[in-house]
C-alpha positions as CSV (number, residue, x, y, z in Angstrom):
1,X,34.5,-53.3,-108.3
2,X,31.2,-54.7,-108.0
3,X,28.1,-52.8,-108.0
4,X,24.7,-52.4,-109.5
5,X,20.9,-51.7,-109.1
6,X,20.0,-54.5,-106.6
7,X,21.3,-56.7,-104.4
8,X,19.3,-59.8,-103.1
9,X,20.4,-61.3,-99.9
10,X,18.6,-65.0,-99.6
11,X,18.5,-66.6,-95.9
12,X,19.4,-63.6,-94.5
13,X,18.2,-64.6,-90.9
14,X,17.6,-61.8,-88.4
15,X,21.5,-60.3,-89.2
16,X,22.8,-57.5,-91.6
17,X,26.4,-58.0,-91.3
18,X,26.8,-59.7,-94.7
19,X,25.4,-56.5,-96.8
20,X,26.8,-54.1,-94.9
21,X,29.7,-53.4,-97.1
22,X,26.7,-53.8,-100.6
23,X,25.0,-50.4,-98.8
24,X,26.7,-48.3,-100.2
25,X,27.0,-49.4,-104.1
26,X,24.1,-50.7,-104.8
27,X,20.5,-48.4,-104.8
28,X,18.7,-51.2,-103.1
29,X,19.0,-53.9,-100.9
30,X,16.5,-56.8,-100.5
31,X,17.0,-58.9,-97.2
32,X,15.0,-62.3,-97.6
33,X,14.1,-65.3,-95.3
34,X,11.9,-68.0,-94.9
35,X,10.9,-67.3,-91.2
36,X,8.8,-64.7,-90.4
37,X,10.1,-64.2,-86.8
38,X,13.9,-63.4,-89.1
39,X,12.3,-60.9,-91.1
40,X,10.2,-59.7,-88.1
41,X,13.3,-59.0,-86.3
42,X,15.0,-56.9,-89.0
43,X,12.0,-55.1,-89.8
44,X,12.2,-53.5,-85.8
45,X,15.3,-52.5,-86.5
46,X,14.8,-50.4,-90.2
47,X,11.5,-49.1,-88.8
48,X,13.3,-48.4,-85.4
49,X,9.9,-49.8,-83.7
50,X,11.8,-51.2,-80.5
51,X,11.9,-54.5,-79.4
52,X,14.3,-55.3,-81.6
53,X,17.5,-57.4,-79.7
54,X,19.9,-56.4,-81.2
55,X,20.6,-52.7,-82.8
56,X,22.9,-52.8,-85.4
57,X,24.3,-48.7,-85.6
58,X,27.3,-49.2,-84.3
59,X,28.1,-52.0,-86.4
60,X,27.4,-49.8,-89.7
61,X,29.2,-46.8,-87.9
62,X,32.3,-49.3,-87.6
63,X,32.3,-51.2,-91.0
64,X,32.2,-47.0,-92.3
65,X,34.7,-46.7,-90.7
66,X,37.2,-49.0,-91.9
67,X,35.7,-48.6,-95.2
68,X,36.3,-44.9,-95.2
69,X,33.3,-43.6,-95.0
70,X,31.1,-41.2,-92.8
């Protein structure tokens, strides 16, 4: 099992889906891009400020889900 303090995501582009299963065992999770308009975009979404185009719940609901969680 892997797990830890921090885990660092570099190029993450405006998507989530490749620490979505990292939420859960690791206390923090640092998205990072080179484009502000990327980091723009997921920053809509965590501080649920609308206009973000794409909202990602469901796809955390689902990956708990199969995961076995809430």
């Amino acid at each position: 099992d892997v797990s830890g303090e921090l885990l660092v995501d570099i190029g993450s582009g405006p998507t989530l889906y490749q620490v979505l299963s990292g939420c859960e065992v690791f206390s923090k999770v640092l998205l990072t891009d080179f484009l502000e308009v990327n980091r723009e975009e997921l920053r809509h979404w965590l501080q649920d400020e609308g206009g973000c185009s794409l909202d990602w719940t469901p796809y955390l609901q689902h990956v708990c889900k199969l995961e076995g969680r809430r």
